[in-house]
N, C-alpha and C positions, 0 to 999 in steps of 0.2 A: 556152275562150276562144281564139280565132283570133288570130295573130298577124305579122306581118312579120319575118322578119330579115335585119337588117343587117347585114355580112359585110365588114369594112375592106378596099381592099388586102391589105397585109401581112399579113392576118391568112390572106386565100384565099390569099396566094401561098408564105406561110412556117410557119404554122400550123395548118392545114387542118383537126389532131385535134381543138383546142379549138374550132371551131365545130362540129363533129360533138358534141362533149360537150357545148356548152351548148344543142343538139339535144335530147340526153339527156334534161339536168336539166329544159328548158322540157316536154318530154312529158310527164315521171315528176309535174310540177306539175301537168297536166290541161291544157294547153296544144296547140292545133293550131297547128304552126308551115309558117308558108307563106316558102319563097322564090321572089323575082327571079332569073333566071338572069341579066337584061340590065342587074341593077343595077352600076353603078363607083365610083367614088370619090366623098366626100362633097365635093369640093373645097379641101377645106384646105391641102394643101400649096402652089398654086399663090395661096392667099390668104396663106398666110404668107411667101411667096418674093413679094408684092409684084405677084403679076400678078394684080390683080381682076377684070375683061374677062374672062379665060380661066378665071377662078374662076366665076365668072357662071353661064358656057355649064355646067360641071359642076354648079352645085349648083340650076343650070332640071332637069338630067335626073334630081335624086336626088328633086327635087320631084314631077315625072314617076313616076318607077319605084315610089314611096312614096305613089301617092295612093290613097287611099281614106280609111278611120274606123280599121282596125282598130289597135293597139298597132305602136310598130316597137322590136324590141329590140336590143342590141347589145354583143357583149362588149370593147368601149373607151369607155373614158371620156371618154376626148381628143376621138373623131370626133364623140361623141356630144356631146360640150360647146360643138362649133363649130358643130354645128346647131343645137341652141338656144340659142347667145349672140351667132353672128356672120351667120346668114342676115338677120336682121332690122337688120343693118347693113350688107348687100351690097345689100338690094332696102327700104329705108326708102320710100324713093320711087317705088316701081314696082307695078305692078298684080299682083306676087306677092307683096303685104305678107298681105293674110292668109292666103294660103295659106302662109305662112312661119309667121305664129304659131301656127295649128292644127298643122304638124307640131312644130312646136318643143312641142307639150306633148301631141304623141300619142308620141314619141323616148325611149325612156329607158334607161338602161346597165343590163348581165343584172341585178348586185348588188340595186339600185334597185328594180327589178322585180318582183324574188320577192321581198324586204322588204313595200314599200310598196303597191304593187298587188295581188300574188297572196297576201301573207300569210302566204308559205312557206320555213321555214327551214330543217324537219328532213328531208333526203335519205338518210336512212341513207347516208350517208359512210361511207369510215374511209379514215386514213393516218396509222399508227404516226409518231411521231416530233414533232421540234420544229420552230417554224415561229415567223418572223417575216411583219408584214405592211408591206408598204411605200404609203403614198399617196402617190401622181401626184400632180401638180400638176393632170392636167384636172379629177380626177372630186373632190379637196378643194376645190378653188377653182371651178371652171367648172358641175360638177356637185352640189357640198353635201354628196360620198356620206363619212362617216366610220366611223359608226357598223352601217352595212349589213353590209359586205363582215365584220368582226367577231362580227357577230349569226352569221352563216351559218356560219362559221367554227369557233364555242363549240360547234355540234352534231356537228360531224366527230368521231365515236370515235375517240378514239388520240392529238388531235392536241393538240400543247400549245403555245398559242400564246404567242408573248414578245416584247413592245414593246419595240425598237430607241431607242437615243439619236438625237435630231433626226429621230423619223420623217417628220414635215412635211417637211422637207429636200426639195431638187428632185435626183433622181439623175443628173443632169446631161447625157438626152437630149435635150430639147427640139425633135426636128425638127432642121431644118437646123444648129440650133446645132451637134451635135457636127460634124458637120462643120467650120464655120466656127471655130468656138472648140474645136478638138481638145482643147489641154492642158486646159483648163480643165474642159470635161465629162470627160474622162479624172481630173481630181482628184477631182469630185463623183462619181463613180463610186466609187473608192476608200474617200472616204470611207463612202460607205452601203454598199460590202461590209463594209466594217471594222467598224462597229456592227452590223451582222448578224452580223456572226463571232462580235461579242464576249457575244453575247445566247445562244451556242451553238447556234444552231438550224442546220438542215439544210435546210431551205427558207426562200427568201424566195416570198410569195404576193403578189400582185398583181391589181385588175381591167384593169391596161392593161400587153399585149404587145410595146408599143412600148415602154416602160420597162424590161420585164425582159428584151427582147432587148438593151438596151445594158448593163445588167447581167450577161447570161449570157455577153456578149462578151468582157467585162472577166472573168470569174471564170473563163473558159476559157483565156487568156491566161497569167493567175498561175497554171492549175493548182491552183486552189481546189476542196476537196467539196460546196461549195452549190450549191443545185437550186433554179430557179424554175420556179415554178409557176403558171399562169393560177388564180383563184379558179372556174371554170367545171371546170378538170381534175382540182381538188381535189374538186368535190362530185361529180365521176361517179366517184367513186375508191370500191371495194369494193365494188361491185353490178352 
C-alpha cells in the first residue's frame, strides 16, 4: 500500500527520530511510504490564534501537497484532528468543500492506521519496563482513538502497561494556552506527572508529541526519572 506522510512542524523541527520510526513501523507493515519535501504546516496554529485568512492560504497548500487517492498518515493526533474536523469549516462555502471532505477521510493518525486499516498490531517490540499511556485531547475527542494506541501497545514484550488516575484529563498544553495560561497548564502538568508517578511506571507513552514535549518539560525541570515516549518509538523499539 502506497502512502503519504504527514510530518507536523514540530515534529521535523524537534523530533525528527520519531518520524524516521514511524518510517520504520509503516515499511515493516508492507507500506510504501512516500514524502512531500514541499509539504508545511497543516494551518492550525494560525486558526487557533484567530487568524483564518492566513489559516486559509496554509491549509489551500496542505490540500495542494496532499492531493491524490493514496492514505495520508501522521504521527499527531492533534494536526490530524483539525484536518478532519476544522477544514470543512474553514472552506464550508467555497469550491474546496469537497476536496476537504475526501482528504478529511483519506487523513488518519499512525495508531489509527495500523489498527483500523492495515490490521496490524504485532511489530515485535520490546521495552523492558513500566508504562503509562496518556490521551490527548486531539486523538480522544477529535480523533475517537482510545482503544488503538492500547491494542498496539499489549504486544510490546517486556512492556507492562498501567492506567494513570484521570487519564482523560487535558495535560495542560493546549497550543497557545500554555503560553497564555502558564500557571494553570504548569498545574495540569503536575498533575498528570503525579498520577504517572503514582502508577510507578517509567514512561509515559503518547500518540501526540506536542503533549509530551510540555510533559517532558515539566519532568526535566523537577528532575523527575520519567521518559516519554512517542507510541511510533515505542514500536521500533528492539529490532
Amino acid at each position: 500500500m502506497n502512502i503519504q506522510l504527514f510530518i507536523p512542524c514540530f515534529v521535523d523541527q524537534l523530533y525528527p527520530d520519531t518520524a524516521f520510526n514511524m518510517i520504520r513501523v509503516l515499511e515493516k507493515a508492507g507500506c510504501i511510504v512516500q514524502y512531500n519535501k514541499e509539504q508545511t504546516c497543516c494551518g492550525q496554529p494560525a486558526f487557533n490564534a484567530g487568524f483564518r485568512e492566513d489559516a486559509k492560504e496554509v491549509c489551500i497548500k496542505f490540500l495542494r501537497d496532499f492531493n491524490g487517492t493514496d492514505y495520508i498518515v501522521s504521527p499527531s493526533a492533534s494536526c490530524t484532528g483539525f484536518v478532519k474536523n476544522y477544514y470543512k469549516e474553514l472552506f464550508i462555502d467555497s469550491s474546496y468543500n469537497k476536496e476537504v471532505k475526501i482528504v478529511g477521510k483519506r487523513i488518519y493518525e499512525f495508531s489509527d492506521f495500523l489498527v483500523n486499516v492495515l490490521h496490524h498490531e504485532e511489530f515485535n517490540a520490546s521495552l523492558p519496563g513500566k508504562a503509562t499511556y496518556h490521551d490527548s485531547c486531539a486523538a480522544l475527542r477529535e480523533c475517537k482513538i482510545k482503544t488503538e494506541p492500547r491494542k498496539l501497545l499489549s504486544r510490546v514484550k517486556g512492556l507492562e502497561l498501567i492506567e494513570m488516575e484521570d487519564v482523560e484529563t487535558c495535560c495542560g498544553f493546549g497550543g497557545s494556552f500554555a503560553v497564555k495560561f502558564e500557571s494553570i497548564s504548569l498545574a495540569m502538568a503536575d498533575q498528570k506527572v503525579n498520577h504517572a508517578l503514582n502508577t510507578g511506571a517509567e514512561y509515559i507513552i503518547s500518540t501526540d508529541l506536542s503533549c509530551l514535549m510540555h510533559l517532558d518539560g515539566y519532568i526535566r525541570f523537577k528532575g523527575l526519572s520519567l521518559k516519554t515516549l512517542h507510541i511510533a518509538d515505542v514500536l521500533s523499539s528492539g529490532w
